[in-house]
C-alpha positions as CSV (number, residue, x, y, z in Angstrom):
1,X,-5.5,-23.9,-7.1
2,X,-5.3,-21.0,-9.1
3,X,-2.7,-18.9,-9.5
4,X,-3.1,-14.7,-9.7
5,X,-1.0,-12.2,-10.6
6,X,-2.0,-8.6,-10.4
7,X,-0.4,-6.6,-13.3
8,X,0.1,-2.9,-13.0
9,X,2.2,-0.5,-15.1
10,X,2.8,2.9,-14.3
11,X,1.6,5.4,-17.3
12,X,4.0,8.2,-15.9
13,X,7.0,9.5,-18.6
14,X,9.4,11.5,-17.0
15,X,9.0,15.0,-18.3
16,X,11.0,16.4,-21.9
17,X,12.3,13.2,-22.1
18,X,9.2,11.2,-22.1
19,X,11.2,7.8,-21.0
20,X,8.6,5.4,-19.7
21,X,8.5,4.7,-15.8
22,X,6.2,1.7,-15.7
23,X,7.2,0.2,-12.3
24,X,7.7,4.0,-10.7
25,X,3.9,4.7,-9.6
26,X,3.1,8.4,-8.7
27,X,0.8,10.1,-6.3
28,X,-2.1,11.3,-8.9
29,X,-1.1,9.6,-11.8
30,X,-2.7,7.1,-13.9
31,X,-1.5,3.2,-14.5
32,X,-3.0,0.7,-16.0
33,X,-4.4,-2.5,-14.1
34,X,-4.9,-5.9,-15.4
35,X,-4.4,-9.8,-14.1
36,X,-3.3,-12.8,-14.6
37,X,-5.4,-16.1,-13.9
38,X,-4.0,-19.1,-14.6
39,X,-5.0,-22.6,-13.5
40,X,-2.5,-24.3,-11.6
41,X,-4.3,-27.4,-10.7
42,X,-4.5,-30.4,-12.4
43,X,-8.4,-30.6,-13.1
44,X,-10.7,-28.1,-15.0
45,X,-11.6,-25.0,-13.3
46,X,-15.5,-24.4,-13.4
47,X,-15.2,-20.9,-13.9
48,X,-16.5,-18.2,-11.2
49,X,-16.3,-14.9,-9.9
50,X,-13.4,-13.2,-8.5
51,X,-13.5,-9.8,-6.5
52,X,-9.9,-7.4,-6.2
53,X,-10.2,-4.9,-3.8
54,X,-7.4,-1.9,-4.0
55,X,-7.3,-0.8,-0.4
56,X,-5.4,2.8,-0.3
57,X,-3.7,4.0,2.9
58,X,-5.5,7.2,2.5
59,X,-9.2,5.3,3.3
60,X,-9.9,4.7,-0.3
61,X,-10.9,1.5,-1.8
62,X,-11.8,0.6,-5.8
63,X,-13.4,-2.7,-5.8
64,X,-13.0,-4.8,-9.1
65,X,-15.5,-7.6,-9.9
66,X,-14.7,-10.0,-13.2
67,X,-15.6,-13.8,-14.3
68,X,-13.7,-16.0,-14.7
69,X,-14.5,-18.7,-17.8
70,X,-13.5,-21.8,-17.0
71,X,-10.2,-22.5,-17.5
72,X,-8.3,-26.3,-18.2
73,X,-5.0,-27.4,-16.7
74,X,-2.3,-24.4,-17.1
75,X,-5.4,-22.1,-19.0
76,X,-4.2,-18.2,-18.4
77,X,-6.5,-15.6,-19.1
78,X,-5.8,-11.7,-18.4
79,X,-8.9,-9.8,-17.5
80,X,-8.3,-6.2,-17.4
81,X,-9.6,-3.2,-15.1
82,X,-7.9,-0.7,-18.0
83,X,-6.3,2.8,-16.5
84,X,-7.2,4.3,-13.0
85,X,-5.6,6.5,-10.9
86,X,-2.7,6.0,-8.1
87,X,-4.9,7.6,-5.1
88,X,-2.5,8.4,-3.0
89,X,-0.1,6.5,-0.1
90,X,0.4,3.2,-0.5
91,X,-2.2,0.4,-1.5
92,X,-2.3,-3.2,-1.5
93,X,-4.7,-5.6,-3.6
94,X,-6.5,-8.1,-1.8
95,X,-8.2,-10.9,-3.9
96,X,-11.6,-13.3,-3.1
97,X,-13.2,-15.2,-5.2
98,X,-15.6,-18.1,-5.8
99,X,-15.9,-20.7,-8.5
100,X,-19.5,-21.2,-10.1
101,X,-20.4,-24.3,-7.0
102,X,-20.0,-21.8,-4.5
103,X,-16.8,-23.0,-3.4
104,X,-13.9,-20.6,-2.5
105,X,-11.3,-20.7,-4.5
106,X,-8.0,-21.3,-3.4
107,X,-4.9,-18.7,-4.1
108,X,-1.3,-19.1,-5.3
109,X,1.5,-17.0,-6.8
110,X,2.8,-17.4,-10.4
111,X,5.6,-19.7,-9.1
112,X,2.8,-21.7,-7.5
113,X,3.1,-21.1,-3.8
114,X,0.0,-21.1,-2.1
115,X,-1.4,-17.4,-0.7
116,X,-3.0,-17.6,2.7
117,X,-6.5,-15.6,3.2
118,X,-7.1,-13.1,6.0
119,X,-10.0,-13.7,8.6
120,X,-11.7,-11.4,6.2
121,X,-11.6,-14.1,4.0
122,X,-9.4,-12.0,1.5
123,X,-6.0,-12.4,0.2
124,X,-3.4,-10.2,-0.3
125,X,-1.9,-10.5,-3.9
126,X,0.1,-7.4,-5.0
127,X,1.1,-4.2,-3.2
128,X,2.2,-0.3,-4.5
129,X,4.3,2.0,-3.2
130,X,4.0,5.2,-5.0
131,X,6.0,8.4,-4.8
132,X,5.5,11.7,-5.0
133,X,6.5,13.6,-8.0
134,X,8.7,15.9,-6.4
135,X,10.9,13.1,-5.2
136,X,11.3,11.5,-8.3
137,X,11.8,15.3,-10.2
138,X,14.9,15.6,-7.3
139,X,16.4,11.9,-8.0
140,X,16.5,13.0,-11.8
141,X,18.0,16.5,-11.2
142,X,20.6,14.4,-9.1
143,X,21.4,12.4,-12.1
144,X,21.5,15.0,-14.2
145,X,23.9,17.1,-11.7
146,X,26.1,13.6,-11.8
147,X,26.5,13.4,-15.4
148,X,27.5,17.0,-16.0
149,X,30.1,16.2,-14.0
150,X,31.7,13.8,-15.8
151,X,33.4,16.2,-18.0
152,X,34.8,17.9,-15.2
153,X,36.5,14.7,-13.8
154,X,37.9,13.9,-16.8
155,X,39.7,17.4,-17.5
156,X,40.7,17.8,-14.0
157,X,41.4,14.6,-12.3
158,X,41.6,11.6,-14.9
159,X,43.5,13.5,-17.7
160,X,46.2,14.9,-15.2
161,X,46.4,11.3,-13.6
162,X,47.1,9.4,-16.6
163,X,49.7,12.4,-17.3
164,X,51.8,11.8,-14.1
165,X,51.4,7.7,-14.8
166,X,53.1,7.9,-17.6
167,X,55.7,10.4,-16.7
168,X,56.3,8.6,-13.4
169,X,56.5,5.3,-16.1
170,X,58.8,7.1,-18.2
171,X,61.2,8.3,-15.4
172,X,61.6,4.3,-13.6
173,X,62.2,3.0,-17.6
174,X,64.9,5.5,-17.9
């Protein structure tokens, strides 16, 4: 059995304050796409060749053919695709492949729990759920609005609190 793992890392830095989003995918940006193939099984893997197909709600697909070497007991290699483009809507990443006998090869996760294949013969591996910009550019202004807050709360409601704590404390002492 061999055991897949689709790795993808969004590219997209939230603007000015460049901080790295890597698992916030955005309509239109780019991320970068890689996997993870590890033999699970207890013999040698042959080798063979493995086919990702990223099937986007919008009616796009980007097909992704690699070998595989072959691989002992617990092997991992990480073949990468390098950086594409989130195409829009959501996406999910169906996996196939075929070891160097012909034979299909069987699918599991990284905790090894077997993955079962569609009638197309296909199995699905990984999904995204990307966003658009403008909702992400309104969760951060709602952040921002939050923290400039703070200051407020403090002088007006926290401050005065504590004040009539200890002066309520001050008057049951006396």
């Amino acid at each position: 059995m061999i055991g897949i793992e689709i790795v993808a890392e969004s590219c997209f830095k939230v603007p000015y304050l460049r901080i790295p989003q890597k698992s916030t995918f955005i309509n239109g940006e780019k991320y970068k796409l890689s996997a993870k193939i590890k033999n699970m099984g207890t013999k040698n893997f042959p080798g063979g060749n493995f086919q990702v197909i990223i099937q986007w709600s919008i009616g796009l697909s980007v097909f992704w053919n690699f070998q595989v070497k072959p691989l002992s007991p617990n092997e991992v290699i990480e073949p990468e695709y390098g950086i594409t483009d989130v195409l829009g809507g959501p996406a999910l990443f169906l996996a196939k492949g075929n070891d160097v006998n012909g034979k299909v090869v069987s699918f599991c996760d990284r905790w090894g729990n077997r993955l079962y294949s569609q009638p197309s013969g296909y199995t699905h591996v990984y999904s995204i759920i990307p966003k658009n910009a403008e909702a992400l550019y309104e969760l951060w202004a709602l952040i921002i609005a939050v923290i400039s807050l703070f200051p407020i709360v403090i002088k007006d409601v926290i401050i005065p609190f504590v004040q009539w704590l200890i002066l309520g404390l001050n008057t049951l002492l006396n």
